[in-house]
N, C-alpha and C positions, 0 to 999 in steps of 0.2 A: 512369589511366582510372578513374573511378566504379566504385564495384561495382554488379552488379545490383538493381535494388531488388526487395525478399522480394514475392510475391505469393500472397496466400493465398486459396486458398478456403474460403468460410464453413463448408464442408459438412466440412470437414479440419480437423483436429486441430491442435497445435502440438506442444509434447512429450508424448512418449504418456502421464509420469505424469502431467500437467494434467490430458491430454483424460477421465482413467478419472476423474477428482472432479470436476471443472468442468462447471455446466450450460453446456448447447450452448443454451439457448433462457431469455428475462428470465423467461416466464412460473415457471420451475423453479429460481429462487432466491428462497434464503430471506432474509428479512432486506432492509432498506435499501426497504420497500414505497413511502414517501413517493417515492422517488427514483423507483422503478421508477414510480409512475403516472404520475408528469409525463414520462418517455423515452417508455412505452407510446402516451400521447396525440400527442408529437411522430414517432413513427414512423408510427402509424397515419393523420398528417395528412400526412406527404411521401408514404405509398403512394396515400394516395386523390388527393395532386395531382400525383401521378407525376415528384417533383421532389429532389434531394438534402436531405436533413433538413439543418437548420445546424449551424452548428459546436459542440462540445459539449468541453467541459473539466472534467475526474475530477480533485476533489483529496480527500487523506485519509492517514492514515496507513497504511505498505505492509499488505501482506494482508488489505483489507476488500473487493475485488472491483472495481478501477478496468479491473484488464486484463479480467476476466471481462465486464462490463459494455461493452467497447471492441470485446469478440469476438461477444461476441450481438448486436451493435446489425446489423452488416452482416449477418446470420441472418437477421434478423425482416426485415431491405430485402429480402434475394437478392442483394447485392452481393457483391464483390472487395474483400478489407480488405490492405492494405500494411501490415508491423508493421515499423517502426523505433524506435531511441532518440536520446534529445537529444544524447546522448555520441557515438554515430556520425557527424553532422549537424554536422563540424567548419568547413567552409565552402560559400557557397552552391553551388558546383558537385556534393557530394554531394547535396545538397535535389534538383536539378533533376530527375535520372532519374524518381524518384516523386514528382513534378510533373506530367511527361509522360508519365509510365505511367499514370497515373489515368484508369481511364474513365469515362465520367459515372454520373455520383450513385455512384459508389464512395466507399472510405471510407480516407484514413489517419491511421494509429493513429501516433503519435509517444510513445513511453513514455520516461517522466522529461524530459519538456519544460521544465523548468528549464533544463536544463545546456546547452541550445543557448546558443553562441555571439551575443552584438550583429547581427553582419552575417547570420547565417542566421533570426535574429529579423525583422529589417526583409527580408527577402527575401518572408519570410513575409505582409505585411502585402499587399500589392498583388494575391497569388494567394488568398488568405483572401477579401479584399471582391470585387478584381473579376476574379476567377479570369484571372490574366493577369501573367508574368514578365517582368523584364524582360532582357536579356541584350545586356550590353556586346561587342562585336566590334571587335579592332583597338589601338589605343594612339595616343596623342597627339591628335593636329588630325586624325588618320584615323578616331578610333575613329565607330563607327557604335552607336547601338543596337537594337537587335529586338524587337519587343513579339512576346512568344509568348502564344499565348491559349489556355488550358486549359480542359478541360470541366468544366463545375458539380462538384464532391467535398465530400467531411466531412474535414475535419479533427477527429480527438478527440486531444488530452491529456488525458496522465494525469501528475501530479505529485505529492510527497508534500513539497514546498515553494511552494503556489502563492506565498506571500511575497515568493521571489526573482523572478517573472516580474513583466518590465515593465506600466506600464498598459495601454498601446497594444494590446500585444497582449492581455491579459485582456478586455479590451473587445470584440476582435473574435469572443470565445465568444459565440453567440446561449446556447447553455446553461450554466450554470454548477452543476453538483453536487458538493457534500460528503458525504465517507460516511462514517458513523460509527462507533463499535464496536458489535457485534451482544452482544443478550442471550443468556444462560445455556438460555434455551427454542430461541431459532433456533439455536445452535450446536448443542443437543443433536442438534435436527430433522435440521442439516448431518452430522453427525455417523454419527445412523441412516443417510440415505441415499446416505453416503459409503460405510459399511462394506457394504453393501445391492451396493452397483457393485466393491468387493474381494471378495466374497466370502465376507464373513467373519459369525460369528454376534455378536452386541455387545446386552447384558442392556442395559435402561433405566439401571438404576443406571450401569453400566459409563459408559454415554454420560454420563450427567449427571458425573460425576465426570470424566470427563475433560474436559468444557466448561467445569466451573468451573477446571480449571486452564487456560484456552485465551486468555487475557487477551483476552477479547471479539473475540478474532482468529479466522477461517477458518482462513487460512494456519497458523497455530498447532495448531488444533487438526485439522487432517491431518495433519500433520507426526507428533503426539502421535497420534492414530489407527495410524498406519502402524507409528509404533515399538513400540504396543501391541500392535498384529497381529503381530510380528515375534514381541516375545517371548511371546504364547500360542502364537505354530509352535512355540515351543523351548521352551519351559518345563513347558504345559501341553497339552490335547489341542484348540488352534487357537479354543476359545470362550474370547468376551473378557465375562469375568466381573466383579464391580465388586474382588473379592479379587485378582486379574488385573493389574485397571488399576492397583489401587493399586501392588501390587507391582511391577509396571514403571515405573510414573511415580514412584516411589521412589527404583526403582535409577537411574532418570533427575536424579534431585534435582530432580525440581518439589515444592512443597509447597500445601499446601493451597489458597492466595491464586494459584498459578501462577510463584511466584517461581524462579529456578533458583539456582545455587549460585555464578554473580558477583553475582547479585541480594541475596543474602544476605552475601557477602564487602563489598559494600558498606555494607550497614546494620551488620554490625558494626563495620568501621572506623571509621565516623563515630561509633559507641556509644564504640569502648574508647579508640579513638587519641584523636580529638577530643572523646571526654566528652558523645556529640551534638550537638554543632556550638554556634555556625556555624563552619562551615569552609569553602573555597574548593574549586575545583572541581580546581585544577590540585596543589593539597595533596593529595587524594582521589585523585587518578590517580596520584603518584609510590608515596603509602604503596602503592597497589594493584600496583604498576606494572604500569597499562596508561597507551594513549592518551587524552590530553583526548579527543578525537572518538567513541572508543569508550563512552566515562563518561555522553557527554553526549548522545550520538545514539545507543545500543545498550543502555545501562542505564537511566539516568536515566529517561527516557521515563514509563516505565510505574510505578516507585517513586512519582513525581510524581502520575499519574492516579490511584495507589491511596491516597493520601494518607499514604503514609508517610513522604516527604519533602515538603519545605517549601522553596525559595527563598525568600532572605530577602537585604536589600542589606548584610548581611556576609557571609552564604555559605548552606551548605545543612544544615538541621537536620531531625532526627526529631522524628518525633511521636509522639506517646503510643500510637499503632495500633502505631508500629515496634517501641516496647517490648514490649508486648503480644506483638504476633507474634513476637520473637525471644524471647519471655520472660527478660525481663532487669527488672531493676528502672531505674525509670524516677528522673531527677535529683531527690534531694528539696527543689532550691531551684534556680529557675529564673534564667539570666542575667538582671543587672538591666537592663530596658530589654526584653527580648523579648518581652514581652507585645502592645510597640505596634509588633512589627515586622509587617507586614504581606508577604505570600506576593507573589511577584513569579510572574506564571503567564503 
């Protein structure tokens, strides 16, 4: 049997820590304004023609507000938002239930929509344009089929691979938003009016210091708020001072750039083992031992956006920032030939 499908009300929460930092409403986030005017217009034209807003598709990298953005859109309607994921969504007979629970111009949310499955993709396509399933009954020369016809809904994905979704379906998004990393002033802002909803006291300085360590990420930097609040309960007398922050996000091993302490076990590796490169990704992972997937999707990432690593079609080299920040002396004679290797990004 199907499991239930989740049904939420907009006015409800999800997990109680989200619900204390997450705006409940577009107008009350910071950051990502471009995005927010174009949704703001497309909401405010489904209320006034009293019809389900189109389909909408959140891609970006995790923690810049794809979910947050997915919860306030049925707010601002007054709908019913369904939350599932692409990974639950293993054949079409799971999709069906929240197909049919949908009431009109309600909204469901499908998070990490990549990972659905071929056949739950194409299942997808028929109820997307013309709100209508199809449903095989039966086997052989007997089978029958059943057009079930569903009421007007949103679909939103949210992905941090739109790459991997087919075209068929990217297509069928009427919206398509990208979200990018937030600057050092809306994290601070986030930041204030996170600790504002905790309770807690948090100096300017304190904020900005802890935003520049927050790699342009939200999610990052609550996480880093939270742990800070933590140790002013235990450390000091509960105010988060900028003397505070530092010293927790010390004893945390962030460093100034944000980097943490695999972040740095990598750029040395690639310094002492490999001389700064190039080097290969799956060399980098054994000397480290971890996994290639870990290296490439959980470190790598953001060494890249900071420009302290380079791909290059031998492998992956430092650069002069990474000497710099680890303060090491940088190679006094560069491979021959790496001058014209050009960054593969």
């Amino acid at each position: 049997m199907p499991r239930e499908p989740l049904i939420v009300n907009p006015a409800d929460g999800g997990d109680e820590e989200d619900r204390d930092l997450r705006p409940h409403r577009m107008e009350d986030m910071v950051g990502q304004r471009e995005v927010y005017e174009r949704l703001r217009i497309a909401v405010d034209a489904a209320n006034k023609r009293d019809e389900a807003i189109g389909h909408i598709l959140f891609d970006g990298p995790p923690g810049l507000g794809k979910t947050t953005f997915a919860t306030c859109i049925p707010r601002e309607l007054d709908v019913d938002v369904q939350l599932t994921s692409g990974a639950a969504l293993s054949a079409p007979k799971d999709l069906v239930p929240y197909l049919t629970n949908a009431a009109a111009k309600s909204v469901l949310f499908i998070d990490e929509i990549h990972r659905i499955p071929a056949p739950v993709e194409e299942y997808l396509y028929t109820a997307m344009e013309d709100f209508r399933v199809d449903i095989v009954h039966g086997e052989g020369t007997n089978a029958r089929t059943l057009n079930l016809w569903l009421k007007p809904f949103t679909l939103i994905g949210a992905t941090t691979r739109s790459g991997n979704l087919s075209a068929p379906l990217r297509d069928r998004f009427q919206l398509r938003e990208h979200l990018d990393f937030y600057s050092q002033e809306d994290l601070t802002e986030i930041l204030r009016r996170n600790a504002a909803k905790l309770a807690v006291e948090l100096e300017q300085l304190a904020a900005e210091e802890i935003a520049a360590r927050s790699r342009g990420t939200p999610r990052v930097a609550n996480n880093q708020l939270r742990w800070v609040r933590d140790y002013a309960t235990s450390r000091a007398d509960g105010r988060i001072t900028s003397e505070v922050a530092l010293a927790a996000l010390k004893m945390a091993g962030i460093d100034n750039r944000g980097l943490d302490q695999q972040d740095r076990k990598y750029l040395l590796t690639l310094a002492r083992v490999f001389g700064g490169g190039p080097a290969g990704l799956e060399a980098i992972a054994h000397t480290m031992n971890v996994s290639v997937d870990t290296l490439s999707d959980d470190i790598e990432l953001f060494l890249l956006r900071s420009e302290l690593v380079v791909r290059t079609p031998r492998g992956r080299m430092l650069t002069a920032q990474a000497y710099q920040h680890l303060d090491l002396p940088a190679p006094s004679q560069e491979e021959p030939g790496a001058e014209h290797q050009t960054p593969l990004f």
